[in-house]
N, C-alpha and C positions, 0 to 999 in steps of 0.2 A: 225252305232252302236245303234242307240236310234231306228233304224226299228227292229235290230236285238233282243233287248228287248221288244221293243210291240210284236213281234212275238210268242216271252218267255212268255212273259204273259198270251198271248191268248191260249196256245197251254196246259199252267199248269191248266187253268180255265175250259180248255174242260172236259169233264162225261169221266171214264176209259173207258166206252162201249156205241158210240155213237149210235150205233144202235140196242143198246138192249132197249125194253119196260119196257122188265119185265125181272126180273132174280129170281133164288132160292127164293121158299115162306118159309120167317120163321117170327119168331113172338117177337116184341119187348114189352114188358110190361110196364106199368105205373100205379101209386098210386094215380095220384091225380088232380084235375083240377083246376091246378092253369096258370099262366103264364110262369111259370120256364118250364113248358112242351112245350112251344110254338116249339120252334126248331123242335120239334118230328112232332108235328101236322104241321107246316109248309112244313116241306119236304115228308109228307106224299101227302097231300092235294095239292099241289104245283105238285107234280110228280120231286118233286126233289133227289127222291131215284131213280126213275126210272132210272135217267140219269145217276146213275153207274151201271145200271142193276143189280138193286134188288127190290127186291117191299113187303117188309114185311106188315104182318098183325099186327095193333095195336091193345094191349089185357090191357083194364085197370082191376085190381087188386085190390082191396079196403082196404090193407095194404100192405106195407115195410116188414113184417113179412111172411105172407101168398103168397107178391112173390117171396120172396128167396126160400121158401119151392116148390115154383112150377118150380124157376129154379135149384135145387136138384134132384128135379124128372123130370128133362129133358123137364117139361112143355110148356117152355118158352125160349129163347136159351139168349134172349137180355134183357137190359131191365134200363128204366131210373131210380131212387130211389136215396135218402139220403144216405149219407153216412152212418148214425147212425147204419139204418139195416146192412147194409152192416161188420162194425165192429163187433157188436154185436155177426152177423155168423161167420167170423174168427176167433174171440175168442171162438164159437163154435165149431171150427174144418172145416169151410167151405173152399175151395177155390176159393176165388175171388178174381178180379182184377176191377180196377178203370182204366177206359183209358181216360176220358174226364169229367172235373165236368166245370159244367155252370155258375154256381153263388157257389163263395166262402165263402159269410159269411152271416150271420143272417138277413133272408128276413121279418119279420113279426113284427106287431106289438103286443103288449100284452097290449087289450081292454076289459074292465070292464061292466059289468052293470051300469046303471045309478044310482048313490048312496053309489058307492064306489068310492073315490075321492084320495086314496092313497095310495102307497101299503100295508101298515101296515093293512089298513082296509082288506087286501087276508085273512088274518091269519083266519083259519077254516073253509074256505070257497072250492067253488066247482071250481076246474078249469079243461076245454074241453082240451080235445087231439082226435085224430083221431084214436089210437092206443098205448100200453104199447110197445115202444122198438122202435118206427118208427122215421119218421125225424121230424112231428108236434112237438110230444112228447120231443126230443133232444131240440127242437128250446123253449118250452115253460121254462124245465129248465136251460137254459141260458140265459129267458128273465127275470123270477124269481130270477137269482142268481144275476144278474148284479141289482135287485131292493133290495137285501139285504134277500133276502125272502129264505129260506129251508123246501120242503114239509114234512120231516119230522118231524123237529123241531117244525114248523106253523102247522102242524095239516091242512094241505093243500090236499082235496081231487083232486086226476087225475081220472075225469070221461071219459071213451071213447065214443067217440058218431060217430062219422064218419069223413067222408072226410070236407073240408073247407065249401062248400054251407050247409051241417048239420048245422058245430059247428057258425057260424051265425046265423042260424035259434035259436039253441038251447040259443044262449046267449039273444037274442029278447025274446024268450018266458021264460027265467028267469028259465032254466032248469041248466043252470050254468051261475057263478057269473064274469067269468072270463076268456078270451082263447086266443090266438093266430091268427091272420090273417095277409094274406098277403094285403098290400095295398089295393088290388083293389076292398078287402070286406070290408075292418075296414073303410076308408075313408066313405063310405054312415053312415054307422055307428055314424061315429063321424059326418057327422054335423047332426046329430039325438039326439045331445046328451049323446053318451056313452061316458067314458070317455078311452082316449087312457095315458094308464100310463107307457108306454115304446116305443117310435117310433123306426122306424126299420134307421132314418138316424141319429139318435142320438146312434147306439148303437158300429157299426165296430166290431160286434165280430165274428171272424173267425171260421165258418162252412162250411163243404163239405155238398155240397145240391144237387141238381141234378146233377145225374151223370151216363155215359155210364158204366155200367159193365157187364162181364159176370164168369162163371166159367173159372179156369184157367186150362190147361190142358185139358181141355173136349173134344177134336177132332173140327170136325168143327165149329161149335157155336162160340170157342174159336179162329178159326183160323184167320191171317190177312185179308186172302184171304174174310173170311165174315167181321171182324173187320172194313176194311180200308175204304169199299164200304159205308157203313152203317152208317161211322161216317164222311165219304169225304160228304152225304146227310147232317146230321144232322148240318155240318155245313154249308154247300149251304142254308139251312132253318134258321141258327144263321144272317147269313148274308144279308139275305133278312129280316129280321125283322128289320135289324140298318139299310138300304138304306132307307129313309124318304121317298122316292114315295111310297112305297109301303104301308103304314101304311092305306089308309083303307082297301086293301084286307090281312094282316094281320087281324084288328079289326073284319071281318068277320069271318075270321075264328075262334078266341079266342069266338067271339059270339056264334058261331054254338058248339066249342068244350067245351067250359065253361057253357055252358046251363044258359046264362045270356042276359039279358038286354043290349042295343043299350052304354045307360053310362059306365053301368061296363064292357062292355067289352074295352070301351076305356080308361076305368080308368087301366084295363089289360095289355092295350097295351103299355103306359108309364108306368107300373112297369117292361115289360116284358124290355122297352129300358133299364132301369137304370137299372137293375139289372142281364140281362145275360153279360158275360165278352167276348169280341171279340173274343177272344184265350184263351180255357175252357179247361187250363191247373188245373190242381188238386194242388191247396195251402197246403201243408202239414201243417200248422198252423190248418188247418178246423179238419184234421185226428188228430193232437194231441189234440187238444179241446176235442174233441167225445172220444177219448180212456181214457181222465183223468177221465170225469163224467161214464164212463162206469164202469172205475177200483173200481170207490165205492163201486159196488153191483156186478160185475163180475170181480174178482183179476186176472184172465188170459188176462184180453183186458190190463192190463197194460204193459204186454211182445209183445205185436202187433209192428211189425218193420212196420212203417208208408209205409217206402221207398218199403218193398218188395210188399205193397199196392197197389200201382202208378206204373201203364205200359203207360208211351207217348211217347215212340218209334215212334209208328204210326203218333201219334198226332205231333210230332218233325220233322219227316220226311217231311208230309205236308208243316207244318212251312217253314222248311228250303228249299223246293224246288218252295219257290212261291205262293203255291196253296192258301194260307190264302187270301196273300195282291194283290194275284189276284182277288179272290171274291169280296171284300172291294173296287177294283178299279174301278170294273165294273159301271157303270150306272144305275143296275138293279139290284147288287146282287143276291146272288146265281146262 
């Protein structure tokens, strides 16, 4: 009985196609170089897509907005992004689908210039985002709202400036008073002195953050047959990041993909453990979050059926035949 279950195990842990290199080239996108991406870059770098015989090209994007538009025009087939955009285009009329989200709730912290010591001191002031509509931008007004703070009401400017390694620079040179990071930038930050007025483990507030989506209905893009392969990798690369042997050829890679320093990539690498979830089942709490603050300025995300949001069919089936707490049991992960 117990041979007949290691057998189970090892056979659910095997690649669908063990002797495929390479399969169908298609192209999964991304927004951002943070940690929450690791999984992606992992099973790239790793050749851990390989092992279900697909080898996609990764295409980063430099907004949430700009790559929904390119998966509309058939640009992009895949692709990882915030929830936030993702609503946003439903309430637009898009069709899409959430099959896997990594991190469920509020990754970042919300960090000041040196000299503003409260939030009251925001009020009129300039605060970074990466984007109007993206997941930065989501994550800033729910670090704001949980401080009591309303950019309307406060006369609170949202300047865009770019990706995460920008909106650091941008708050060092006092181009804005105020932004959003995820640990592995805010932390040098603070002990420099800036002051961090919202930490990310003090706040629990549920948001859909990275997450596998694509259009639904689109032929193959859409289909399981590409779906199952693509996301059976992403998580062979979830699950080599939590096996502890592995963390410094993780750290190098967050190094090489983060275009950072030897520290912050390892300050990366523990945000990347705390904060991706073993089993990146999609929290319907994160989609009802995003559709409230959406319904402010856009009244049709308030009709968004969260449920018809969320396809983990795929993701369930895995679950249920093994394949997870096979990875997880391995020695090696993924």
């Amino acid at each position: 009985m117990h041979l007949a279950r290691f057998i189970l195990t090892i056979v659910l842990a095997l690649p669908s196609s063990i002797y495929a290199a390479t399969g169908p080239r298609l192209q999964i996108g991304y927004v951002s170089f943070v940690p929450g991406v690791a999984p992606l870059w992992v099973a790239s770098d790793r050749r851990l897509f390989a092992q279900e015989g697909v080898d996609p090209e990764l295409v980063f994007i430099g907004s949430a907005p700009t790559m929904l538009a390119s998966m509309m025009a058939r640009e992009v087939s895949l692709a990882l992004t915030a929830g936030t955009a993702v609503m946003s285009a439903i309430a637009a009329g898009a069709p899409l689908k959430i099959f896997a989200t990594f991190t469920n709730w509020l990754t970042v912290d919300l960090i000041a210039r040196p000299g503003i010591a409260r939030p009251e001191d925001l009020k009129g002031k300039r605060v970074g985002v990466q984007s109007i509509g993206g997941g930065i931008w989501m994550q800033a007004l729910l670090a704001l709202e949980r401080l009591g703070l309303d950019p309307a009401r406060d006369q609170l400017r949202l300047q865009v400036i770019g990706p995460q390694a920008q909106l650091a620079k941008a708050l060092e040179a006092g181009v804005v008073d105020a932004t959003v990071l995820p640990p592995a930038f805010s932390r040098p930050l603070k002990r420099r002195g800036f002051p961090v007025l919202l930490e990310v483990k003090n706040t629990n507030i549920p948001l859909t953050v990275n997450s596998l989506i694509a259009l639904r209905d689109s032929g193959e893009a859409s289909s399981p047959v590409i779906i199952e392969p693509v996301l059976k990798g992403l998580l062979r690369g979830l699950a080599f990041i939590h096996q502890p042997a592995n963390r410094q050829a993780v750290v190098e890679i967050l190094e090489r993909r983060m275009r950072v320093a030897r520290p912050a990539a390892e300050e990366a690498y523990l945000e990347a453990v705390e904060t991706l979830d073993r089993k990146p089942y999609p929290a319907p709490e994160g989609l009802l979050n995003i559709r409230r603050m959406l319904a402010r300025t856009t009244p049709r995300a308030a009709s968004i059926r969260v449920d018809d949001v969320i396809d983990t069919r795929i993701l369930r089936k895995l679950d249920d035949n093994g394949f997870l707490d096979a990875l997880y049991s391995s020695p090696t992960g993924g």
